[in-house]
C-alpha positions as CSV (number, residue, x, y, z in Angstrom):
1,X,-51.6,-110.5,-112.8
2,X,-54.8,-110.3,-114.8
3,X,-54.8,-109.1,-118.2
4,X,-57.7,-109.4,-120.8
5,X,-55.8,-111.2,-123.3
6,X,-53.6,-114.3,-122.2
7,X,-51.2,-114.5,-123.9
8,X,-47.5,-114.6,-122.3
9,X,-45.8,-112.9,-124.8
10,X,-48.8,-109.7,-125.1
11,X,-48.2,-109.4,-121.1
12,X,-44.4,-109.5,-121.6
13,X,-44.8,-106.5,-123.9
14,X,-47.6,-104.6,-122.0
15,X,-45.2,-104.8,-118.9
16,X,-42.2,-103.9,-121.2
17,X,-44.3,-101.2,-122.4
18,X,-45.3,-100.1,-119.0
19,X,-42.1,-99.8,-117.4
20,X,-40.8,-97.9,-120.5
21,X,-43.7,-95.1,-120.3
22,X,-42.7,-95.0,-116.4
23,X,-39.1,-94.5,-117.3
24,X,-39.6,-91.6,-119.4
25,X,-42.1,-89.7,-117.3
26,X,-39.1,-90.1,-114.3
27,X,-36.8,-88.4,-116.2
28,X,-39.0,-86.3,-117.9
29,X,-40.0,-85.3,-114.4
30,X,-36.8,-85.0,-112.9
31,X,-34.9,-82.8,-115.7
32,X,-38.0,-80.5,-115.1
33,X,-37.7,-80.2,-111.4
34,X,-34.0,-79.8,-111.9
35,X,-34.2,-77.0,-114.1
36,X,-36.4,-75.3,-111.5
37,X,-34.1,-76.0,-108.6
38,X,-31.4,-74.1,-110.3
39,X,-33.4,-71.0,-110.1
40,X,-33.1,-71.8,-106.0
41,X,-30.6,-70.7,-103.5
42,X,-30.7,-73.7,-102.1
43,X,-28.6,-76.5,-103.1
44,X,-30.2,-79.6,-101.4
45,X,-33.0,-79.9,-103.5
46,X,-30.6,-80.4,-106.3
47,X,-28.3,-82.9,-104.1
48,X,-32.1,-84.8,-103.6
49,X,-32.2,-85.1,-107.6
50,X,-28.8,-86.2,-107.9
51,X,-29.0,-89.1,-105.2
52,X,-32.5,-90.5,-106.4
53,X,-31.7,-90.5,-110.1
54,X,-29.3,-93.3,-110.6
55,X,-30.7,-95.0,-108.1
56,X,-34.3,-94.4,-109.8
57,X,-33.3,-95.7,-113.0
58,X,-32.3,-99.4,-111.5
59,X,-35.5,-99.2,-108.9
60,X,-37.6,-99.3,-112.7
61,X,-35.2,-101.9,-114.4
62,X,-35.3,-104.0,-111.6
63,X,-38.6,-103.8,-110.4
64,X,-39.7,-104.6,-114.0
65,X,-37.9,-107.6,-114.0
66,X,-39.5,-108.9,-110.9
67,X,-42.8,-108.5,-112.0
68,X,-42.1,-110.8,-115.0
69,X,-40.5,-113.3,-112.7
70,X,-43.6,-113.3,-110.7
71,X,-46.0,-113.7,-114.2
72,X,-44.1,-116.7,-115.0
73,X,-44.1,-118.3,-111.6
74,X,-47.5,-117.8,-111.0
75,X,-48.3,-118.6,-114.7
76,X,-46.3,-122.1,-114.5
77,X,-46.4,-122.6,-110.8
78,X,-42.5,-123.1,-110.5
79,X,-41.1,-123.1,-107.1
80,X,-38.3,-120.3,-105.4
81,X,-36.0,-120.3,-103.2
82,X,-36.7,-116.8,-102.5
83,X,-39.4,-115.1,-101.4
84,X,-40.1,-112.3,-104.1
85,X,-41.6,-109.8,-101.7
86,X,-38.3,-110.3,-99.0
87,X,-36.0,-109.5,-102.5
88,X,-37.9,-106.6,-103.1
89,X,-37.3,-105.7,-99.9
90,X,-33.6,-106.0,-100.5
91,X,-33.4,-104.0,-103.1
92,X,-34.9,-101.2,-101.9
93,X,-33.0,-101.1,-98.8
94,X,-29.8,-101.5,-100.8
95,X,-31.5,-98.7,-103.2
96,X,-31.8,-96.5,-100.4
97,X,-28.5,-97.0,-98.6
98,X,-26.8,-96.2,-101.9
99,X,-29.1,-93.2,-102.7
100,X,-27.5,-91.8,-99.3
101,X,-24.0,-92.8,-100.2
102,X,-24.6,-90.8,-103.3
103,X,-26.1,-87.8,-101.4
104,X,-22.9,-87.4,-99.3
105,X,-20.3,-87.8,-102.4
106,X,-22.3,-84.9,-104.0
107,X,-22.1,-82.7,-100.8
108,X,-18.6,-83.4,-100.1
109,X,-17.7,-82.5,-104.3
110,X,-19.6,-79.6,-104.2
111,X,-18.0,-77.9,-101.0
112,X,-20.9,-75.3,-100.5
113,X,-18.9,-74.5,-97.0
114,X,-16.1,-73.0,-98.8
115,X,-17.2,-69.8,-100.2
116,X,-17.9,-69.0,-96.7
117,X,-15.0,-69.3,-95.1
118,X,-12.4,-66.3,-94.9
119,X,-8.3,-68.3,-95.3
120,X,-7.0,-71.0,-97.2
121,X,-6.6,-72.5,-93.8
122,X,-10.0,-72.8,-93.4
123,X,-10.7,-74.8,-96.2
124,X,-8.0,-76.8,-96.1
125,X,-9.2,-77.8,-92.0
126,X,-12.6,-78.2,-92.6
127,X,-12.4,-80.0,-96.1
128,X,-9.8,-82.3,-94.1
129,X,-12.2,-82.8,-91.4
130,X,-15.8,-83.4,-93.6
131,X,-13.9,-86.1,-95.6
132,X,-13.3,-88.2,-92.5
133,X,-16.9,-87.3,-91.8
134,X,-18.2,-88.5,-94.8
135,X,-16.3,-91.3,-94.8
136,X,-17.7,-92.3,-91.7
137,X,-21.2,-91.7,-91.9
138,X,-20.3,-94.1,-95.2
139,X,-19.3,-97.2,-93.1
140,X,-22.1,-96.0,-90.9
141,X,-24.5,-96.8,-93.8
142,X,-23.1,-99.5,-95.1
143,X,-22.9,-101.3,-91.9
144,X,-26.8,-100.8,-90.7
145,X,-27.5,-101.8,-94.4
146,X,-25.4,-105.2,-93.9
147,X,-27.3,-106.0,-90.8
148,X,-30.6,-105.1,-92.2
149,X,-30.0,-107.5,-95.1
150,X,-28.6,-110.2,-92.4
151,X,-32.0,-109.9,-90.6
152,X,-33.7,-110.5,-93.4
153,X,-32.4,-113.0,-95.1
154,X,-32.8,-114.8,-91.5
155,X,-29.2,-114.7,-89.9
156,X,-29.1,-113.6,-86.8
157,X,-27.0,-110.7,-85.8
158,X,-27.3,-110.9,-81.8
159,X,-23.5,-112.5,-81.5
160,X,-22.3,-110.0,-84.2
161,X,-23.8,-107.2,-82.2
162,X,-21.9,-108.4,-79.4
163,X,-18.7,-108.9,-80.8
164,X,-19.1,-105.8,-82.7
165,X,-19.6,-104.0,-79.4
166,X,-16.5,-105.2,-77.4
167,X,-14.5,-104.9,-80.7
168,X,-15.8,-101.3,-81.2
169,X,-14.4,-100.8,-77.2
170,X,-11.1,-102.4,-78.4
171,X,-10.7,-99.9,-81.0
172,X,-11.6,-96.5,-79.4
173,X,-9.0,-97.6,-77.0
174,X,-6.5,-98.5,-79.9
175,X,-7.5,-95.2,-81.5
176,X,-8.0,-93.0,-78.3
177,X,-4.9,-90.7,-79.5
178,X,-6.1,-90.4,-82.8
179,X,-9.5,-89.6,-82.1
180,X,-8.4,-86.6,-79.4
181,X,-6.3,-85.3,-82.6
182,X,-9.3,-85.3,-84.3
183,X,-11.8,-83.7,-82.5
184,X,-8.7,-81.3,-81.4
185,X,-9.1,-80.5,-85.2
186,X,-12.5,-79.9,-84.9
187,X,-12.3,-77.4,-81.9
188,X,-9.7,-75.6,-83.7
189,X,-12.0,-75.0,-86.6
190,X,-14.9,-74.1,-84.5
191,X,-12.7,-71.9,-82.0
192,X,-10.4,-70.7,-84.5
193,X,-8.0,-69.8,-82.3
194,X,-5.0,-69.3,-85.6
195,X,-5.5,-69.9,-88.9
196,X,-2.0,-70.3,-91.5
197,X,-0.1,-67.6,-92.2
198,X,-0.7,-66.8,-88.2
199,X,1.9,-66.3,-85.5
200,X,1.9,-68.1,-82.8
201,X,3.5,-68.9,-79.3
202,X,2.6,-71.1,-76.0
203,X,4.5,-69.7,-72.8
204,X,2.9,-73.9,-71.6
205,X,5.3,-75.3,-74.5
206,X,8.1,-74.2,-76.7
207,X,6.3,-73.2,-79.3
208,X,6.6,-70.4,-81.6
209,X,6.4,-69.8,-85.2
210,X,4.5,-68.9,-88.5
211,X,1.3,-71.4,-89.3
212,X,1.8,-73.4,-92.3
213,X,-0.7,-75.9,-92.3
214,X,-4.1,-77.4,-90.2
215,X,-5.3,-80.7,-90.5
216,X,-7.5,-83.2,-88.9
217,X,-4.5,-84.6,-86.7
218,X,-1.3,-82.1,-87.2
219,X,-0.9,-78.8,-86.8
220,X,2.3,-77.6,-88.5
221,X,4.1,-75.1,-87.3
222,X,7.5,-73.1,-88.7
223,X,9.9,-71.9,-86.3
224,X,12.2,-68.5,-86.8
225,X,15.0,-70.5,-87.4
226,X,13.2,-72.8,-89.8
227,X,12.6,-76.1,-88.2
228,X,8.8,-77.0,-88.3
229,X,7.1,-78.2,-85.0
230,X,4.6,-81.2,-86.0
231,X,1.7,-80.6,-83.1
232,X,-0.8,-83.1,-82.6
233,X,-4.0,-80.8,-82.5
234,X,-5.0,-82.8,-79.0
235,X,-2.2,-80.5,-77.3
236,X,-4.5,-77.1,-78.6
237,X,-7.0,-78.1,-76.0
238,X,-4.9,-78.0,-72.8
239,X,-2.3,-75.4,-73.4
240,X,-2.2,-71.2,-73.6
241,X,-2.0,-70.0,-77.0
242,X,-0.9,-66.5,-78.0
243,X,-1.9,-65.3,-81.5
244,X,0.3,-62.0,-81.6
245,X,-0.9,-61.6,-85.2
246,X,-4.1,-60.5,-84.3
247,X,-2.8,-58.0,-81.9
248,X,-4.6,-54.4,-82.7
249,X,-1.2,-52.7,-82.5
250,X,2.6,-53.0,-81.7
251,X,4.1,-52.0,-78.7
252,X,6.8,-49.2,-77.7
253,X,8.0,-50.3,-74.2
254,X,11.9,-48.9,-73.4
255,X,13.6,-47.8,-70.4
256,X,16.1,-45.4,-70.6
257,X,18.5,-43.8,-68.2
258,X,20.6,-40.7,-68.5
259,X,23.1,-39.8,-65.8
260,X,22.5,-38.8,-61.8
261,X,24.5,-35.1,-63.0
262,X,21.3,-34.7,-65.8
263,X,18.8,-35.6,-62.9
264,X,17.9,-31.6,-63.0
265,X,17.3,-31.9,-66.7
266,X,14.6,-34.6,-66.5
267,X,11.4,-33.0,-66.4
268,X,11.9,-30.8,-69.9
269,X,13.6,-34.2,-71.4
270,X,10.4,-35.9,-70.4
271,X,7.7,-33.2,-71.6
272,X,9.5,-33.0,-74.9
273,X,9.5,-36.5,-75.5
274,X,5.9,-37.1,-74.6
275,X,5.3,-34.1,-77.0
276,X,7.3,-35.9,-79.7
277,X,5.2,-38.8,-79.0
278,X,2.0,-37.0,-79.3
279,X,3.0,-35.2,-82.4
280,X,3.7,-38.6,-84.3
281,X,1.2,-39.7,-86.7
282,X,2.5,-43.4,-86.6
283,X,1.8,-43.1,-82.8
284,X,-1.8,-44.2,-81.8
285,X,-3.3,-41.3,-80.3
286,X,-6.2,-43.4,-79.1
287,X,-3.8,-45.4,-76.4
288,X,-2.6,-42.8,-74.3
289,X,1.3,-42.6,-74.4
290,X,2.8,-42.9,-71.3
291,X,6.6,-41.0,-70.4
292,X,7.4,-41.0,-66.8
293,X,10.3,-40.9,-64.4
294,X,10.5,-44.7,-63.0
295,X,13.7,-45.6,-60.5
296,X,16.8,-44.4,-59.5
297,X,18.7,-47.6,-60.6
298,X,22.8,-48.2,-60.0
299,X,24.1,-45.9,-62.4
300,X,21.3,-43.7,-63.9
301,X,18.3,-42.2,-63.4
302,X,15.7,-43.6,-65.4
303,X,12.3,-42.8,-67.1
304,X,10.4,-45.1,-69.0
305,X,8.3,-44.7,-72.9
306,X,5.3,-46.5,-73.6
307,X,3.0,-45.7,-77.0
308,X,1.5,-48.2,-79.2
309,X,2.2,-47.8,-83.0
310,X,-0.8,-48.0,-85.4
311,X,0.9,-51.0,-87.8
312,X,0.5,-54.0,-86.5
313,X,3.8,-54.9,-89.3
314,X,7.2,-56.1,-88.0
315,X,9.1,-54.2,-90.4
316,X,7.5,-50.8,-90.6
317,X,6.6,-51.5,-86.6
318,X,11.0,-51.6,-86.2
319,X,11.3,-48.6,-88.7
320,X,9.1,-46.4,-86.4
321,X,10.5,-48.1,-83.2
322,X,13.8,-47.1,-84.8
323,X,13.0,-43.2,-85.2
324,X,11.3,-42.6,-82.1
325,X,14.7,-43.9,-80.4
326,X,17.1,-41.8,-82.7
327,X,14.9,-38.6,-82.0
328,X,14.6,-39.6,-78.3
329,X,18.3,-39.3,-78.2
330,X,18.5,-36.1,-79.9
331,X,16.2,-34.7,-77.4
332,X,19.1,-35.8,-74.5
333,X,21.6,-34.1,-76.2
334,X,19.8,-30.9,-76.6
335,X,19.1,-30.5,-73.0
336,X,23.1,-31.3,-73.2
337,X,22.1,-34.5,-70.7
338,X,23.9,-38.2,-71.8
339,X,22.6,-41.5,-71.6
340,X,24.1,-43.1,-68.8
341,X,26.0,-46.5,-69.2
342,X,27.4,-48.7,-66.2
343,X,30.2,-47.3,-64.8
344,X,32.9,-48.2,-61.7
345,X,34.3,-46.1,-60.0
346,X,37.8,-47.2,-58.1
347,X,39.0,-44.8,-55.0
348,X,42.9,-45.4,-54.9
349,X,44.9,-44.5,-51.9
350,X,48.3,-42.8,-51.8
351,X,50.5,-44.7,-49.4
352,X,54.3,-42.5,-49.0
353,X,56.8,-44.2,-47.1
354,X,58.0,-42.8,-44.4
């Protein structure tokens, strides 16, 4: 380095100088350009900012202090190990690797996904799932760093490539289960076939129950009677699954029969309960109801109901279920008809002895 007057200690505190001007100008800089990204509705510029700051700061600090290593070298011809250029060269690839590693931690703590996503169980799924992502893409970084550093410092990494490679074999086949639960966790986020809080059953498997919780391996699942079903989310991808809480409405679908001596009564008992069905607001009137004779079965002629309800709730779904029956009934017994029941009838024969 050329400078007019030579004099060690005047560079030292030109340099010093230097580096401090350039320090304050970056973060001068940088604050300003971070006030303006605020005013975005983007966050990535911001996440940019964030990962380059820190990272910034040590680039300067460091860099200074190689430039006075190399004025004194040069200046008393001393001898290094090193090669100055091939450390510099270090550093910034370290510089950059960790500027990355930063720029993940920031996206992951931020969350931008979550405001855009409609359940708890969607958050908790996909929070689940980007933290093994980012912990990945992580090792990812660190190990293309190490093997850039290896190269350079003049090791070679042809055998570790290879082992790497056959070990890297030996572990997806370690992990083979553990990976399908994962990217079974993955489809079930993308697909979303249930979210928690969800009611579920598989007619392929014996399960049926309430959500509770979606992860990144397990699906947990609460039966009726309280046990919890631990389902590795692999078992999603080859099996039928029923959400019955996303059914549009509830179903009314009874047979009854009244007795072969009321088979004359059954057309009015039939037009007045499809009449009673029509008439009922808690009926959907946009599924056509459905009341028909259907069979002549052992011991009573019957006819079958079938109406959909409007609420899709269990309770008030019963409660309507419930007074569509009772009035149903009241209908028989005005036409003074009677809901048949199985009967036998046994003949007996008179023997007299003669």
């Amino acid at each position: 380095m050329n400078i007019l007057i030579d004099s060690p200690y005047f560079n030292l505190i030109f340099i010093s100088l230097i580096t401090i001007f350039i320090f304050i100008i970056k973060n001068k800089i940088l604050s300003i350009i971070l006030k303006i990204s605020e005013k975005t509705n983007t966050i990535y510029d911001e996440l940019v900012l964030f990962s380059i700051k820190t990272p910034s700061s040590y680039l300067i600090v460091i860099g200074y202090l190689f430039i006075v290593l190399d004025y004194f070298i040069k200046k008393n011809n001393f001898d290094l190990a090193f090669s100055l250029p091939s450390a510099l060269f270090i550093l910034i690839t370290v510089l950059i690797a960790w500027s990355l590693i930063r720029a993940l931690n920031y996206y992951l703590n931020l969350k931008p996904f979550i405001k855009n996503l409609s359940s708890e169980d969607d958050s908790t799924l996909i929070t689940e799932t980007y933290e093994i992502i980012v912990r990945i893409s992580k090792i990812i970084i660190i190990v293309i760093t190490s093997l850039i550093l290896m190269q350079e410092i003049g090791l070679s990494i042809s055998g570790l490539l290879a082992f790497g490679g056959v070990g890297g074999l030996i572990v997806g086949l370690a992990a083979k289960d553990l990976l399908s639960n994962f990217f079974g966790g993955m489809m079930i986020f993308f697909d979303r076939p249930f979210r928690v809080g969800e009611f579920i059953k598989s007619p392929d498997r014996n399960i049926e129950g309430i959500v509770e919780k979606i992860g990144w391996r397990l699906t947990v699942v609460r039966t009726f009677s309280k046990n919890v079903l631990y389902i590795p989310n692999t078992a999603f991808s080859s099996i039928i699954v029923e959400n019955a809480t996303r059914m549009s409405n509830r179903r009314i679908n009874e047979t009854i029969g009244i007795r072969y001596d009321d088979l004359s009564k059954m057309s009015n008992i039939i037009s007045d309960v499809r009449n009673l069905l029509d008439q009922n607001v808690d009926i959907d009137q946009a599924q056509k109801t459905k009341v028909y004779f259907k069979s002549f079965s052992a011991s009573s002629c019957d006819f079958f109901i079938y109406a959909f309800t409007i609420t899709k709730d269990w309770d008030e779904f019963l409660r309507i279920k419930q007074d569509v029956l009772l009035k149903v009934a009241d209908i028989i017994s005005k036409h003074e008809a009677e809901i048949a029941y199985p009967t036998t009838s046994v003949l007996l024969k008179h023997v007299t002895n003669d």
